[in-house]
Each structure stands twice: as C-alpha cells, then as structure tokens.
N, C-alpha and C positions, 0 to 999 in steps of 0.2 A: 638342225637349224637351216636356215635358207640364205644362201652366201648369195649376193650379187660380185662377178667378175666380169673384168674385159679378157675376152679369149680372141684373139686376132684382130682386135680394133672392134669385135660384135660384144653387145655386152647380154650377158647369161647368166640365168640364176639354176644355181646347182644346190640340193637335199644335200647336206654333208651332216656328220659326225662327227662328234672326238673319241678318240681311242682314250683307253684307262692310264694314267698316270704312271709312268716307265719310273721301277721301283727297283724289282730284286729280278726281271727278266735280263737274261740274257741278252747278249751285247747285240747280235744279229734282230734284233725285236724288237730295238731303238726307233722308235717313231716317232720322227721331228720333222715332218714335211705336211704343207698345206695341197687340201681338195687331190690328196695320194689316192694309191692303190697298190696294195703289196703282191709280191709275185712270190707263190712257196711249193717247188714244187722239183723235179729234176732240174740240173743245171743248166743253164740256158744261158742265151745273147741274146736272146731276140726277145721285149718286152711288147706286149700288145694290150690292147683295149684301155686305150691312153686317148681316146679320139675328144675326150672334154678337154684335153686341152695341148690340140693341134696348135704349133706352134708354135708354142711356149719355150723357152729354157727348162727345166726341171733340173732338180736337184736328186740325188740317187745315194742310196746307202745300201752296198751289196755285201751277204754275208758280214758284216760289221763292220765294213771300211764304207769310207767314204769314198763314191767312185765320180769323176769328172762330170760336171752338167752337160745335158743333151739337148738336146730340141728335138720335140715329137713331132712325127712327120708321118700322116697317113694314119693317126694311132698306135703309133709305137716310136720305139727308140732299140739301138743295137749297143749292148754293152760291149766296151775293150775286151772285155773275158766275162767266162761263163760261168753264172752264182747260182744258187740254189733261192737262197730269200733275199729277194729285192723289194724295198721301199723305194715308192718315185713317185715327186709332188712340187709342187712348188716352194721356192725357197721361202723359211720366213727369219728374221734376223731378231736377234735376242738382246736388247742392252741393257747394263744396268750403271748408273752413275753413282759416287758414293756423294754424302755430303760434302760440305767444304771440309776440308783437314785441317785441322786445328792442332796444334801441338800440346804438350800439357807445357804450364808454362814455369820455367826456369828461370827467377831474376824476373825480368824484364817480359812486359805482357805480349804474346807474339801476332795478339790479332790487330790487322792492320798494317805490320811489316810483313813483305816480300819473304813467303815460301815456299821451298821446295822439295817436293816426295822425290827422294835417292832410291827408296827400295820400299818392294811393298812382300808380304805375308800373304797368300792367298788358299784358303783354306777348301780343298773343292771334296765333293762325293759321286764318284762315281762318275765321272764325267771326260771330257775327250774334246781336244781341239779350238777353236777363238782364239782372240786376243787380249792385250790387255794397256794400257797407256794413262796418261795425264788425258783429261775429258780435251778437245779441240784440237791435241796435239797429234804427233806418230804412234802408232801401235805397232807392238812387238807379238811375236806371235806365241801361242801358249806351248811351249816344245815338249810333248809326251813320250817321243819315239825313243829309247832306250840300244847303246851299241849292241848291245844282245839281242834284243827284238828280230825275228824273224821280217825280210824285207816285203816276202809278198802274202803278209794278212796283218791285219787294223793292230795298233797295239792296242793293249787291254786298255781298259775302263780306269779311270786313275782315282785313287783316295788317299789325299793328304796335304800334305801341305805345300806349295808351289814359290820360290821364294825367287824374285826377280828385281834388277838394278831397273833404276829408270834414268834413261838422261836427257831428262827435259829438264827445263829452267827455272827461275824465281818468277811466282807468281803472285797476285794478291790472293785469290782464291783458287789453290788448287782440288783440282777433284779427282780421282782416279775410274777411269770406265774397262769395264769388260761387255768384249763383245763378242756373240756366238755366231756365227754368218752359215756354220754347216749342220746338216741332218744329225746329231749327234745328241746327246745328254749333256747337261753343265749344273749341274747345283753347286753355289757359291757361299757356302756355310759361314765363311768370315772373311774381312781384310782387314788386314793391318798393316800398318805403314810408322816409316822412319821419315823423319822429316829436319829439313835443314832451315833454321829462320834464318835469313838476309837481312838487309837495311830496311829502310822506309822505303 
C-alpha cells in the first residue's frame, strides 16, 4: 500500500506492507509496529537503515521484550543492551470499548439507574501488556510479570483469564476499555464483568 506520513514536519509517501498475522510464532517475532524494519542477525546496539524516519520516536521490541522508545538520529537508534531480533516502527495504539453493561435484571429493571463495574473477567490469548478501565476514566495496567519470572527477558506470552477490581464510580452508562499502547500481541477473546446497580 502506499502510506502518506509527516516525517519531521516533510510529508512522504512510503510502499509499506503487512506482515502475516502473529499466530503460533514465537514471542521474539511479535510484530506490532508501523512503517518498521526488523533487525535479525548477531547481537547488537546499534540499529541502522531507519533514515525514513529520522526523527521520530519509535517504538522497539528486542528479543521479545519490549525495549524503551528512541528517536532515530541519522538513521538509526542505539539500544540499552544488545539483542539479536529487533522490531522498530512507529508506535500504533490499539482500543477496544465494550458496549454499555447492562446487568441482567434482579427485581427491579437496572437500565436507567446508576452503575457500576467492581470487577471485570478478561479472557486474553496469547498476549502481553495494555491496560484496562471504565471507557473516560483511569486505567490500571494489565500486570503479567510473575515473582518467579526471570528480571532481565520479557515474560512469556499470557493465555487465560485476567481477573481485575475496578474502582471507579456509579455511572449511567458504563463501558469497560482496553488498551494496547506497546509492540506486543493482545487478542481479547471475552469480558466479563460484575456489576453493582445504584440509585436513580
């Protein structure tokens, strides 16, 4: 396809691709960045031929972690530490809002009083990192890393089910959002939610 972007205030039209759909590959193979270029090859710091887009922030996924944004300078960027497969592109952010939550109703009908999601069920596959909230409110962040997890490489790829408190407020219509903001995988197979009805 043929992408129009602003690269340092010029604006340029870059031939891009899409890579095939991140399925049963391996975690290091994760590719979730825009107008990238992957680096696979001995371990390095030093990434080059990044000159489309001098200047930029980019977004980095080394060996399967996710490594701090750069800004490319000259055509490259210098990574913290030295990886073997690095993904680097721009970042692109991922949402999904549910509908309004509606309770099933007990007694008295709950659409139209005030309420509110306590806790939600989040069913994911294979996936690593975002957040998650009431849609306008604060976001809590999706926490993967495990006390046993080795500190210095990515924790694994996650399948199952993610179960979190919420403490926002009574709403008329509440919605629950997830959001993905890093180079990572997220497939979001279900939510479900507990829900507290208020007054009028």
């Amino acid at each position: 396809m043929t992408v129009t972007r602003t690269i340092e205030g010029a604006t340029k039209r870059y031939i891009e691709y899409m890579v095939l759909e991140f399925d049963d590959q391996d975690q290091k193979d994760a590719y979730f960045v825009d107008s990238g270029l992957t680096y696979d090859g001995a371990a390095a710091t030093t990434i080059t031929g990044l000159d489309h887009l001098d200047g930029e922030q980019v977004q980095i996924l080394a060996d399967g972690a996710v490594h701090p944004p750069k800004t490319v300078g000259g055509g490259s960027i210098t990574l913290d530490y030295a990886a073997s497969v690095v993904h680097v592109g721009l970042g692109s952010e991922a949402k999904i809002t549910s509908l309004p939550v509606v309770p099933q109703p007990v007694g008295a009908d709950p659409r139209g009083r005030h309420r509110k999601v306590y806790r939600a069920m989040v069913h994911l596959h294979r996936s690593l990192g975002g957040f998650i909230g009431v849609d306008g409110g604060d976001m809590d962040v999706l926490v993967f890393r495990q006390a046993g997890d080795a500190m210095d490489t990515a924790p694994p790829l996650f399948t199952g089910i993610k179960e979190l408190k919420f403490p926002g407020s009574y709403e008329k219509v509440p919605q629950v959002t997830i959001l993905q903001d890093q180079p990572m995988p997220m497939t979001v197979l279900s939510i479900i939610t507990e829900v507290d009805v208020g007054g009028p």
